[in-house]
C-alpha positions in Angstrom: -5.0 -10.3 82.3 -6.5 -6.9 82.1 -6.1 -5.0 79.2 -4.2 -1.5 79.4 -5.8 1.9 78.7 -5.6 3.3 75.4 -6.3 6.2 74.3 -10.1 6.7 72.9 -9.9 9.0 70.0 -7.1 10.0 67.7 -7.8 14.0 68.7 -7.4 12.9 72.2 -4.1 11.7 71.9 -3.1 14.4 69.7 -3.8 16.8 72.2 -2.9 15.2 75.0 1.1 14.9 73.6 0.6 18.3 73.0 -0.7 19.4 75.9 2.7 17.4 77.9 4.7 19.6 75.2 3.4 22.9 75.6 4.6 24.5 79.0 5.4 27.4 80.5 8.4 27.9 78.6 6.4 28.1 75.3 5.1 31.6 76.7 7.7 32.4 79.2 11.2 30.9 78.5 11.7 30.7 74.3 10.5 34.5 73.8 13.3 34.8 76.4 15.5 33.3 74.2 14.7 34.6 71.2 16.0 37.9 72.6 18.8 37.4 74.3 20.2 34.9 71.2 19.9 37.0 68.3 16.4 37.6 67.9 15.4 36.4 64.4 18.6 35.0 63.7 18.0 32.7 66.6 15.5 31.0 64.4 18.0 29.2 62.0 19.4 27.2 65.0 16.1 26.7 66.4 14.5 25.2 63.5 17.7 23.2 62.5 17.4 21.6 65.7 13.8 21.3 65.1 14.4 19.6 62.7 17.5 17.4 63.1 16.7 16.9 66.9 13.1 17.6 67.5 10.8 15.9 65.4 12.8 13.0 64.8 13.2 12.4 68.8 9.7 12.5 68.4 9.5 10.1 66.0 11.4 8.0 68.0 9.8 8.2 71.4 6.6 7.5 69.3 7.5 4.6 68.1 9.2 2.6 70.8 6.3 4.0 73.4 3.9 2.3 70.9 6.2 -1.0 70.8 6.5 -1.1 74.5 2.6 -0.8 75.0 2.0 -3.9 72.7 4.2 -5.6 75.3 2.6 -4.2 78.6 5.5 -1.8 78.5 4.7 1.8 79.7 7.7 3.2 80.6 11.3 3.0 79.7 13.1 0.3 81.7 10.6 -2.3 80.1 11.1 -0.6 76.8 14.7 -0.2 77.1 14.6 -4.1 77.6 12.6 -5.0 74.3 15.2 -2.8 72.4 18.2 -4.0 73.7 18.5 -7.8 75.4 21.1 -6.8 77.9 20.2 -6.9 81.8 21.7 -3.4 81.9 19.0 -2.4 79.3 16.4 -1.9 82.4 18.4 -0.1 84.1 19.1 2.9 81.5 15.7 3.3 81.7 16.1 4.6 85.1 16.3 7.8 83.4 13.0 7.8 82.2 11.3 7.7 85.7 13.6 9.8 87.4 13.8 12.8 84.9 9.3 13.2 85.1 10.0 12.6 88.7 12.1 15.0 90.2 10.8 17.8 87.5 7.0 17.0 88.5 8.0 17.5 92.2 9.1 21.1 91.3 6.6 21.8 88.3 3.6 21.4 90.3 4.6 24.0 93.0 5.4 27.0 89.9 2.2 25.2 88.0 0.4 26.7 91.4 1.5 30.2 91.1 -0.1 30.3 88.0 -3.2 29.5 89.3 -2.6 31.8 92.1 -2.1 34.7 89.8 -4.9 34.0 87.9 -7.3 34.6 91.1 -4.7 37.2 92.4 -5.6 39.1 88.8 -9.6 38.6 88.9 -9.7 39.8 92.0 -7.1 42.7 91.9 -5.3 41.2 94.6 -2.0 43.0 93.2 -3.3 45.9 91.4 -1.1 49.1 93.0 2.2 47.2 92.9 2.9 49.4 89.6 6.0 48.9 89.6 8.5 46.1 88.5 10.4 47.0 91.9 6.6 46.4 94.1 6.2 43.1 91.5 9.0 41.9 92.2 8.1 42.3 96.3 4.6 40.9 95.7 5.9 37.9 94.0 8.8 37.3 97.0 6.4 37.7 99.6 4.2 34.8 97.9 6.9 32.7 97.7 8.2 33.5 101.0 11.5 34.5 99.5 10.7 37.9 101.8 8.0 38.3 103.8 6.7 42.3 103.5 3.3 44.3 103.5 1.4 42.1 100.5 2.3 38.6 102.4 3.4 37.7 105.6 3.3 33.8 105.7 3.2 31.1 103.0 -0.2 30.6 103.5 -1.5 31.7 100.3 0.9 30.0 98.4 0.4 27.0 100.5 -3.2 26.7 99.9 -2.9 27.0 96.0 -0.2 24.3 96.3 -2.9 22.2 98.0 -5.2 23.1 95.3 -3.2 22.1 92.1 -1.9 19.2 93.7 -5.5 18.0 94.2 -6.2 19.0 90.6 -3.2 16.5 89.3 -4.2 13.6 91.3 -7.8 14.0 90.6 -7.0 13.8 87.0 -4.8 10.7 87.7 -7.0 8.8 89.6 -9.2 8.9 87.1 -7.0 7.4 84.2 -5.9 7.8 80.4 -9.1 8.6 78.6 -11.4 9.8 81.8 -8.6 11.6 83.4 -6.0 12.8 81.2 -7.3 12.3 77.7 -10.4 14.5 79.2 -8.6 17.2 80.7 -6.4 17.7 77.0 -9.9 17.9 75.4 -10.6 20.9 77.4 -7.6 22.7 78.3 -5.5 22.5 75.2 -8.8 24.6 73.1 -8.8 26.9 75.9 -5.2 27.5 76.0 -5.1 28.5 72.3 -8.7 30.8 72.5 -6.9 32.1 75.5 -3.6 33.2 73.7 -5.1 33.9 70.9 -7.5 36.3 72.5 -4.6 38.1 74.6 -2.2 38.2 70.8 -4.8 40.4 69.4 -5.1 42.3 72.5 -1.4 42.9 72.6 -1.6 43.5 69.2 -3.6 46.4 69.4 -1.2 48.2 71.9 0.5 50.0 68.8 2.1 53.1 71.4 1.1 53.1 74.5 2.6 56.7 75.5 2.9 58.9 72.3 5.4 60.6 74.9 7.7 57.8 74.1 7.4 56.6 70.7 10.2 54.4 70.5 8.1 52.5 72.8 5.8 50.3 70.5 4.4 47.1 69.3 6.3 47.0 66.2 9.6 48.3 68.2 8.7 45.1 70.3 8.1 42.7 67.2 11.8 44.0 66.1 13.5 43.5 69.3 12.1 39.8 69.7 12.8 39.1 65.6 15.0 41.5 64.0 18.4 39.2 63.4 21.2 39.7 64.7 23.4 37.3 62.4 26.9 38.2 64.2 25.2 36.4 66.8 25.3 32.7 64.9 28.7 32.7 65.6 28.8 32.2 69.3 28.4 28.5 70.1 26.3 29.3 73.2 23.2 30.4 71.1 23.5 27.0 69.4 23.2 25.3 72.2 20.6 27.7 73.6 18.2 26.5 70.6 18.8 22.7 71.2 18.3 23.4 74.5 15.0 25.1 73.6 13.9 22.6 71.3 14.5 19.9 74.3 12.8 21.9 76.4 9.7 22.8 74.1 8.8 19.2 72.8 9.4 17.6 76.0 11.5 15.5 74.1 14.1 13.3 76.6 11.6 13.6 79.9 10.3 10.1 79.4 6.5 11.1 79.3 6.0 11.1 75.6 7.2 7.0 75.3 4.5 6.6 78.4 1.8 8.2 76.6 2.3 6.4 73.2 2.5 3.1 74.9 -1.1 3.9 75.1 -1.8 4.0 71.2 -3.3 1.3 69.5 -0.7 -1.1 67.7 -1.0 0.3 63.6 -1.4 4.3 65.3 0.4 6.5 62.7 3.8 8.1 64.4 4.7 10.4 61.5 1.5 11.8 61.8 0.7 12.0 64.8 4.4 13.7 65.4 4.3 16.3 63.0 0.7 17.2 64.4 2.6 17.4 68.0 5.4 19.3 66.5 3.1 21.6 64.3 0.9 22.8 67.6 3.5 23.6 70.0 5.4 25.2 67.3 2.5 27.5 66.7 2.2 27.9 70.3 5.5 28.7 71.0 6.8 30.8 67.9 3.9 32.7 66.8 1.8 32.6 69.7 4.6 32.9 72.9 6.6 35.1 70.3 4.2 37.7 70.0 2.9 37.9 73.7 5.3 39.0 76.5 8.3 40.5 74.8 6.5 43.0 72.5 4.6 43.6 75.2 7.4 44.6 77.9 9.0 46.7 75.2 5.3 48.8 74.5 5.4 49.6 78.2 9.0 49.4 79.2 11.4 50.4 76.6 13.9 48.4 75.1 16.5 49.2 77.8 14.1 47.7 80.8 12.9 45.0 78.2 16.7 44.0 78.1 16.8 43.8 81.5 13.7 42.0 81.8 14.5 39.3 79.6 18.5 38.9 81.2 16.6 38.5 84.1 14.5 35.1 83.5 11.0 34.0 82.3 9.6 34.8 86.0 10.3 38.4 85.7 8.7 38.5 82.3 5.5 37.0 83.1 5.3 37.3 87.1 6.4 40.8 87.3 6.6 42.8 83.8 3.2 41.4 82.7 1.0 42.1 85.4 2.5 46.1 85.7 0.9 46.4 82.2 -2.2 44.8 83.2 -2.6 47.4 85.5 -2.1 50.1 83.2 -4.7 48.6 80.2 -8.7 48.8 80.1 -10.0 45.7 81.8 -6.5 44.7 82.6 -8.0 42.0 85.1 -9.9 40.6 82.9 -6.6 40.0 80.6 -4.4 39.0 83.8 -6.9 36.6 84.4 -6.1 35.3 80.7 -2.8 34.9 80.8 -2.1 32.9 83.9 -5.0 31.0 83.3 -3.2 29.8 79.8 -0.2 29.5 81.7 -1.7 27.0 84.4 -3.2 25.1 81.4 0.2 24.6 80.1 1.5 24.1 83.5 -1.3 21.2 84.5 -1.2 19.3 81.0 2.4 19.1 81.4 3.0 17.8 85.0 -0.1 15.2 84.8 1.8 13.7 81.6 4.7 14.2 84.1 3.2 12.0 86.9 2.3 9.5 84.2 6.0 7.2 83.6 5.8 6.5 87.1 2.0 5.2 87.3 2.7 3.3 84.5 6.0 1.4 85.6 4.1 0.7 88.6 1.1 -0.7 87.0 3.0 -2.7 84.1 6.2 -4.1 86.2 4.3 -4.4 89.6 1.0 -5.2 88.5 -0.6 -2.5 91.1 -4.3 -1.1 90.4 -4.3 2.6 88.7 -5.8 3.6 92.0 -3.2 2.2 94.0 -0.4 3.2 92.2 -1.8 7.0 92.4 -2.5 6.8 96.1 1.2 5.8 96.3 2.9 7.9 94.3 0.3 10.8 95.2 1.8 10.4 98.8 5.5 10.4 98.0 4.9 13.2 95.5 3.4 15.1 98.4 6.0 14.3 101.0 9.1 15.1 98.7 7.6 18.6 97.2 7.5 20.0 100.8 11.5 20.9 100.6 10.8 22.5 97.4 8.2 24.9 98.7 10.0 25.7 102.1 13.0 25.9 101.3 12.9 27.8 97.5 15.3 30.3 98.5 18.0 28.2 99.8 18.3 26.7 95.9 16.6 23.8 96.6 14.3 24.1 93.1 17.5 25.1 91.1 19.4 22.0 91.7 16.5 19.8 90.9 15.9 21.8 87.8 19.5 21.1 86.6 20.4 18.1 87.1 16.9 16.6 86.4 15.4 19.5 84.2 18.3 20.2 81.9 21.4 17.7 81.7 19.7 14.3 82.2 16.9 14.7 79.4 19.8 15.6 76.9 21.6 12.0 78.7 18.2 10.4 77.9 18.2 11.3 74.5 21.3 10.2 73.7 20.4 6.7 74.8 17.0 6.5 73.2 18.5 7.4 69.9 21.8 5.0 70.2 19.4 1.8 71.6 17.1 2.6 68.1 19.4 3.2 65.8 22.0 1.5 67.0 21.6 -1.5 68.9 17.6 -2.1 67.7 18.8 -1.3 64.5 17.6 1.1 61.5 16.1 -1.8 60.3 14.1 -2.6 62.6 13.6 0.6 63.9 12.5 2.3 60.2 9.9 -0.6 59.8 8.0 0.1 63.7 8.3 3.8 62.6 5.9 3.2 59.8 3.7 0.7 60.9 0.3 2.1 60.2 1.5 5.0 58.9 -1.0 7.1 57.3 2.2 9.2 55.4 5.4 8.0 55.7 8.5 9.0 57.5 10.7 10.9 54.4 13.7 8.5 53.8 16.5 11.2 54.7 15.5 10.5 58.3 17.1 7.0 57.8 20.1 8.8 57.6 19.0 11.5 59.9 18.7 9.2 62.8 21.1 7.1 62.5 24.0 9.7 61.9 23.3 13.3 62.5 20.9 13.1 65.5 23.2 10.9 68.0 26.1 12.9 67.1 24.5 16.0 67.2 23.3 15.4 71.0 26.5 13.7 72.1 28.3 17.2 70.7 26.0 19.2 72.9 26.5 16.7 75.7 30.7 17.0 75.6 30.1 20.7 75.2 27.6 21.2 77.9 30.0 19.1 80.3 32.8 21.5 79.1 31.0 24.6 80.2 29.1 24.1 83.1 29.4 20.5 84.5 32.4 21.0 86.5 31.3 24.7 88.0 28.0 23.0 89.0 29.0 20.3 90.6 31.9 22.0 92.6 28.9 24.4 93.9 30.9 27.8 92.3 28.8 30.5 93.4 27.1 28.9 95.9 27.2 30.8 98.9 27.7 29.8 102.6 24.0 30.0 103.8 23.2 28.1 100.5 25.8 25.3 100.8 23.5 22.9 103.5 20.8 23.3 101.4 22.3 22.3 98.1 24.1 19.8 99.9 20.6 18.4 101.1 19.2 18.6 97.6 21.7 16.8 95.8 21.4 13.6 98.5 17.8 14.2 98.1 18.2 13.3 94.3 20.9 10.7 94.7 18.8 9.1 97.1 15.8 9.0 94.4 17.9 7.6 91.5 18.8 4.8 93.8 15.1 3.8 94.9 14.3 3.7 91.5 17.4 1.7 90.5 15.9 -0.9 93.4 12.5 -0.7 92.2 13.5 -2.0 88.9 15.8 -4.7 90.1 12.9 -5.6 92.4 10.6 -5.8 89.7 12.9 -7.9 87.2 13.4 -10.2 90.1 9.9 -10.2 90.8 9.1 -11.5 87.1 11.7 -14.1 87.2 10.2 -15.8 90.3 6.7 -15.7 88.8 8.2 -17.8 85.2 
């Protein structure tokens, strides 16, 4: 029997978890957040999540990742299954190749405007759109939201698709320590020079236009940290940081158990987790907290930086930040900075992404890497089309939510309830610390086994409270949308079930061949 991959140096695998970590919302969405939560006082729920949510979910997808590699176990329905005896075991696991799936169909097109930009910046493609107003028009046109004088077809955006598509399966194809583990070597240092580089630039701003001087660096640094502590009273800012923390450590996708089933058997987990946790953390809070916020509010104002951040992560960095390229010494040489850290982030994440599925096809079906690429590569390809042609129909939102930001929380939940609960603490504690260079403090016995699950099953009741039921009757959804949506949500449906076969298929398979 051939042996699987494993990673081939410790720094390799430390990068490469943080490399599926940081995203784009490091640098776009949590300095979004920040601001529109309470600034600085967003930080208490934020690291209280960190810490009763994050890093042990961390901890945990570590460790039975690791357990499920020993048994030729990459992804969760074969984990699932060596945690809990139960034939339904496999098929909560569906989660975990459905959630990387549907979000990796989606990523990969936004991972491509990044790249786009990047060129679109170096060669002053957009430079005399100085406006938010004429960046907002470039970046329709590119999508083909609204075709006007900077684009008239999808072409461009087409071809960059093409281009970061190849990218991802060129870095599959070419597997765990040749592919992947390589790519984290490079990108992840470049990512940080990159940020760190453009920090100090932004840094320097101090007031762009004496004319305004309310209009500052330091203004910016306030607006993004000073607390608002009335704020910690409104449950939504709570859940905003869970959410965040979800979101940042890629915690609940299913990628992270797939990449430690590559470690080797006594791998330290506490270790290598609060490594993981430690980088993006510095990527996201000093590093993504002291780009694109202060920056909008040097050049904007805090009124238009309001607006800015009410209005999402792609106004932030696809319109606000390239206006104040334009209006900076060597501002294309910066531009060409930014996105390029942005499509490191973006390309780290949605190979990790592409991962769960490669491996559940190589562990359960016993298919060559190469095969299992080719296949997936192709229905990767095929279902992505929808997302690009029909963006402004809602297509990407609906994948985002259901896949992107209620099932990871669902995913979660079972991961923690299977290990604390139906594995056992026991058990569970004594995998954690295999190998472990430092040990997992003891209060995360009780952590995990009390506070975590409830903690996530109280966002889950709230979260269905709020917004299930408006989602899923389509509020807001207008008539020209309604199709579309429609066609989206039996496009998922119709996923979840092919992987529900798949695994039943695969089970059965193993039972003839005993």
């Amino acid at each position: 029997m051939k042996q699987r991959e494993q990673w081939a140096t410790k720094m390799g695998l430390i990068l490469a978890i943080v490399g599926n970590a940081i995203g784009l919302g490091n640098f776009l969405r949590f300095p979004v957040q920040a601001a529109e939560n309470g600034g600085g006082a967003f930080m208490i729920p934020y690291f209280i999540a960190l810490l009763l949510l994050g890093i042990p979910l961390l901890w945990v997808e570590l460790s039975i990742g690791r357990m499920g590699g020993r048994h030729r176990h990459g992804s969760t329905p074969g984990i699932f299954a060596l945690l809990w005896s139960h034939p339904a075991a496999k098929y909560l696991g569906v989660l975990g190749l459905f959630i990387p799936l549907v979000i990796n169909i989606y990523y990969v097109y936004v991972g491509s405007w990044t790249l786009a930009f990047s060129f679109f910046s170096l060669t002053g493609k957009y430079f005399g759109a100085e406006t938010r107003e004429a960046m907002g028009a470039f970046l329709r046109g590119f999508q083909g939201v609204e075709f006007n004088q900077y684009f008239s077809s999808l072409s461009p955006a087409y071809l960059f698709f093409l281009v970061t598509f190849g990218l991802n399966i060129w870095i599959l194809w070419h597997g765990i320590v040749k592919g992947i583990e390589r790519l984290a070597k490079i990108a992840m240092p470049m990512l940080f020079l990159f940020a760190i580089l453009l920090v100090i630039r932004v840094l320097t701003f101090g007031t762009p236009d004496p004319t305004y001087p309310d209009r500052s660096i330091s203004a910016g640094l306030g607006f993004i940290w000073n607390p608002n502590f009335k704020e910690l009273g409104n449950i939504s800012v709570w859940l905003a940081a869970a959410g965040q923390i979800f979101f940042t450590l890629s915690v609940g996708l299913g990628a992270i158990v797939t990449y430690a089933s590559y470690m080797r058997e006594k791998e330290d987990v506490a270790l290598s987790g609060l490594a993981t946790g430690s980088l993006n953390e510095f990527a996201e809070v000093i590093l993504g907290g002291t780009l694109a916020i202060p920056a909008a509010v040097a050049f904007f104002g805090l009124v238009q930086a309001r607006e800015i951040a009410a209005g999402g992560a792609f106004d932030l960095g696809f319109q606000a930040m390239p206006v104040i390229f334009q209006k900076i010494p060597l501002g294309e040489i910066a531009g060409t900075l930014w996105f390029l850290l942005l499509f490191f982030a973006a390309i780290t994440s949605s190979v990790s992404m592409a991962q769960p599925i490669l491996a559940f096809l190589q562990d359960e079906f016993s298919w060559s890497r190469r095969r299992s690429v080719v296949v997936f590569g192709v229905v990767w390809f095929i279902l992505a089309q929808p997302i690009i042609f029909l963006l402004p129909h809602g297509f990407l939102d609906e994948f985002d939510f259901w896949a992107g930001t209620l099932a990871p929380v669902c995913l979660a939940f079972v991961e923690v309830v299977l290990f604390a609960w139906v594995f056992g603490m026991v058990k569970g504690w004594k995998e954690m610390n295999k190998g472990a260079a430092i040990h997992v403090p003891k209060i995360f016995y009780f952590i995990l086994k009390f506070v975590t699950p409830v903690y996530i099953g109280t966002i889950l009741v709230i979260w269905f409270y709020q917004k299930f039921w408006d989602n899923l009757m389509l509020v807001g959804v207008s008539k020209e949308d309604f199709p579309f949506v429609i066609a989206a949500r039996l496009t998922l449906t119709a996923i979840f079930l092919a992987l529900l076969v798949m695994i039943y298929y695969a089970w059965r398979r193993k039972k003839e061949r005993t």
